[in-house]
C-alpha positions as CSV (number, residue, x, y, z in Angstrom):
1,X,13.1,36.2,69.8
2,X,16.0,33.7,69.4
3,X,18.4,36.7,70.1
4,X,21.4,34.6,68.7
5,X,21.8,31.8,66.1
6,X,21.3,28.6,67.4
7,X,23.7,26.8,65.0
8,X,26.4,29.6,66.4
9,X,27.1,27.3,69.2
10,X,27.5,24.2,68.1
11,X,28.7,24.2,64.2
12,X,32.0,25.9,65.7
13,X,33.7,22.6,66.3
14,X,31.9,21.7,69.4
15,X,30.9,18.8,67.8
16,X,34.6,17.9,66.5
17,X,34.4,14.4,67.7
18,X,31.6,12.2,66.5
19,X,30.8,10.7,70.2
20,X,29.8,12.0,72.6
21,X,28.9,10.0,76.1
22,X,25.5,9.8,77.7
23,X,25.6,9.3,81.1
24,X,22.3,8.2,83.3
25,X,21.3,6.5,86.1
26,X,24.9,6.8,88.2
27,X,26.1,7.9,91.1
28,X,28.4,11.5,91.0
29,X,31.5,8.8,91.7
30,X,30.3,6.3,88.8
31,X,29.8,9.1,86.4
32,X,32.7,11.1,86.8
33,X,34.5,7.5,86.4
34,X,33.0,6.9,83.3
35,X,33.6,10.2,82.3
36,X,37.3,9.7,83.0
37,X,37.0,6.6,80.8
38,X,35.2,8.8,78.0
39,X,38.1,11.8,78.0
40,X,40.7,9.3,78.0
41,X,39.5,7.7,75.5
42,X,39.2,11.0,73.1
43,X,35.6,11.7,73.8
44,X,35.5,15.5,74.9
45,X,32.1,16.1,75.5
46,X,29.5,14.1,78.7
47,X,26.0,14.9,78.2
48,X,24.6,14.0,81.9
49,X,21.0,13.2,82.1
50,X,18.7,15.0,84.6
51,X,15.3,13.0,84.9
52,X,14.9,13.9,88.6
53,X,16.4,16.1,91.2
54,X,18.4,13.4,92.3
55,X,20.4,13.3,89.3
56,X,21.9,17.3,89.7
57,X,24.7,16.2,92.0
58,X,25.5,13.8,89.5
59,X,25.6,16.3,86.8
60,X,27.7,18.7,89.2
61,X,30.8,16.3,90.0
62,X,30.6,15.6,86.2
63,X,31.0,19.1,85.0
64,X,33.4,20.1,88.0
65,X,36.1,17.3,86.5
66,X,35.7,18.5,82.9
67,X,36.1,22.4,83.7
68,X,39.3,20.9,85.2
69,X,40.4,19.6,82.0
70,X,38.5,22.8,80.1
71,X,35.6,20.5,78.8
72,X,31.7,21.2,78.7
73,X,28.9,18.7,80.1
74,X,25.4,19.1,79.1
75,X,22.0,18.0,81.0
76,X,20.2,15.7,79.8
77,X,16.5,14.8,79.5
78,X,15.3,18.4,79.9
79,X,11.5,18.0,79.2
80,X,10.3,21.3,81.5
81,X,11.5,25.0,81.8
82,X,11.9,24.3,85.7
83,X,15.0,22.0,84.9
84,X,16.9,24.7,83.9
85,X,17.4,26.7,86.6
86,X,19.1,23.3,88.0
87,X,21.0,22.6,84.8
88,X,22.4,26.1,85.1
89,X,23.3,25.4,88.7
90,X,25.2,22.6,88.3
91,X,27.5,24.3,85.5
92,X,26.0,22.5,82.3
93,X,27.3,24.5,78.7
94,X,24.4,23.2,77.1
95,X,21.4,21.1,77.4
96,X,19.7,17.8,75.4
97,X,15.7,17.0,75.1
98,X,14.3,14.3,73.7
99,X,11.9,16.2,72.0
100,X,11.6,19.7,70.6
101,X,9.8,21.7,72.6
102,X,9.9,25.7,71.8
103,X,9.6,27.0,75.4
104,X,11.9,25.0,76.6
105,X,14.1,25.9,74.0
106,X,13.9,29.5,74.2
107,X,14.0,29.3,78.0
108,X,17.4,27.9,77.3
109,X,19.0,30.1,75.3
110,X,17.7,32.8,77.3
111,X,19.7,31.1,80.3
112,X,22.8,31.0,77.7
113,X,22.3,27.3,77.6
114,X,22.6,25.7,74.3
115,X,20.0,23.2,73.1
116,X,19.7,20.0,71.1
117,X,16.3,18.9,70.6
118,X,15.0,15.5,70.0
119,X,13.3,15.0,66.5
120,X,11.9,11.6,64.9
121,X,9.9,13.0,62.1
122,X,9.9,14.8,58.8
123,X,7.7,17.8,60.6
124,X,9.5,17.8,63.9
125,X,12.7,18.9,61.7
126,X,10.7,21.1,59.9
127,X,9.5,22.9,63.2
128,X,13.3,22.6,64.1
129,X,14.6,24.4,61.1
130,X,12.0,27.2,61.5
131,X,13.3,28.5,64.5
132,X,16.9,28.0,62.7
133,X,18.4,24.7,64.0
134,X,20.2,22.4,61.9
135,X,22.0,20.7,64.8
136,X,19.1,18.2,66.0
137,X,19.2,14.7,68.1
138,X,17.9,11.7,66.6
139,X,16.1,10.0,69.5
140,X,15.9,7.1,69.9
141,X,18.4,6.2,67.1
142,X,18.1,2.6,67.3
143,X,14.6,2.9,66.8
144,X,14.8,4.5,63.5
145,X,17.7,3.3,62.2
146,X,20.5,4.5,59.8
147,X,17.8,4.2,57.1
148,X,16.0,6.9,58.5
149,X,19.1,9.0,59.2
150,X,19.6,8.5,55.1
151,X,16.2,9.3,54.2
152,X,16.5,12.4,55.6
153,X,19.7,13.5,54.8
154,X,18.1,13.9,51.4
155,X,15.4,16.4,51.7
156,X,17.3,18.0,54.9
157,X,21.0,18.0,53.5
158,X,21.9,20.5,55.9
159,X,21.2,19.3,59.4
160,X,23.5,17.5,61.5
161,X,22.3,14.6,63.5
162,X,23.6,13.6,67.1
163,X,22.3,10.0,66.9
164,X,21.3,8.9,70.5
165,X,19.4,6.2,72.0
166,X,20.3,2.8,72.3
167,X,23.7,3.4,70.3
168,X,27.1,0.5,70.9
169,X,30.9,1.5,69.5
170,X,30.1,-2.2,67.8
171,X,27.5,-0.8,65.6
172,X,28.4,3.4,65.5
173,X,30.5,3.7,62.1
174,X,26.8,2.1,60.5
175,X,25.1,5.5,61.5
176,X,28.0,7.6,61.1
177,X,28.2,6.0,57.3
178,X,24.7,7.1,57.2
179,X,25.2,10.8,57.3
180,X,25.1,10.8,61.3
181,X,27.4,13.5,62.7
182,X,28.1,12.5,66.3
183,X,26.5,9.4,67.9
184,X,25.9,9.6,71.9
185,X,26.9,6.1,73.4
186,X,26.1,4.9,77.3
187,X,27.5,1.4,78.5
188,X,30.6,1.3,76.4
189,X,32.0,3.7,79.2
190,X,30.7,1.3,82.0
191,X,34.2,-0.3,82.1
192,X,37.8,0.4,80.8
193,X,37.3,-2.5,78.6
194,X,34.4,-0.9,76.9
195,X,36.2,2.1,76.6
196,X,39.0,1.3,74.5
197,X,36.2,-0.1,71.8
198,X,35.8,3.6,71.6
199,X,39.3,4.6,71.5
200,X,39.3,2.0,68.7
201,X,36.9,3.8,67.2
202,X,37.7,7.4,67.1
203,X,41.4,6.4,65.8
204,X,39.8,4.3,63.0
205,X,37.9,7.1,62.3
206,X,40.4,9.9,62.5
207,X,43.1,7.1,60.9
208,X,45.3,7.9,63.7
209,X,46.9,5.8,66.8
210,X,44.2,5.3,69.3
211,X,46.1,7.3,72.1
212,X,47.1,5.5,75.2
């Protein structure tokens, strides 16, 4: 038994900026860097990806510098039960898979660990909105485009997509115009540079100053 609502914990605002950064393959000082970059430019949530023991630490110095600023950081690539004991020991508030799997899913929540599954097809969302998720991640996003992300806004008005996967600030706003709810960019925090094209961003979005 799902013993609370998935949607609880993320359709409360969590999501109230439509970015949120993906970090892999970095060192604990290069990620909390472009972490750094990520806050500063507006972004308030890091999703740290966990592909191999190696990677906790990383996750770790992440999650230590947002709790200092009162921010959550999720694990990434969770694709087996047994990464959740080291998500949960490295602090993560919730946790990302690049498909839906339903024991890793409920072995999450169990943990208190929020998930976001990875769907790509009609019938994965269907499987997803069985177990009562409307909150899913469109992976890999620049595989099936924002025409995808339209067709199935239609028949699936309700669910929120965190488009991931090969996503650039250059080309975001053509997902978010296609009914995408958050997209999950990489490189554009590589370099303070980069980051301002997101700061750029969310202030065209929000029709605000980018902040400085």
């Amino acid at each position: 038994m799902l013993h609370k609502h998935p949607n609880d914990w993320f359709a409360d605002d969590f999501f109230s900026v439509p970015v949120i950064a993906v970090l892999r393959g970095l060192t604990p000082v290069e990620a909390v860097k472009s972490a750094t970059r990520a806050w500063d430019a507006g972004v308030e949530h890091v999703e740290v990806t966990i592909e191999t023991p190696d990677a906790v630490p990383t996750l770790a110095a992440v999650a230590s510098a947002a709790a200092e600023r009162g921010l959550a950081v999720g694990a990434g690539t969770i694709i087996r039960p047994e990464q959740l004991d080291a998500a949960a020991s490295a602090s993560a508030s919730f946790t990302v898979s690049p498909g839906l799997d339903e024991t890793v899913l409920r072995e999450s929540i169990r943990r208190g660990l929020p998930h976001l599954p990875g769907v790509a097809t009609p019938s994965e969302i269907l499987r997803a909105n069985a177990l009562r998720l409307t909150w899913l991640k469109a992976f890999p996003a620049s595989g099936l485009g924002p025409e995808w992300i339209r067709a199935m806004k239609g028949p699936f008005p309700d669910v929120q997509f965190v488009a991931t996967g090969g996503m650039k600030a250059a080309t975001a706003t053509t997902y978010l115009s296609a009914g995408v709810s958050v997209v999950g960019l990489s490189s554009d925090f590589s370099s303070d540079a980069a980051a301002a094209s997101v700061r750029d961003l969310l202030a065209s979005i929000s029709g605000t100053s980018a902040p400085h």
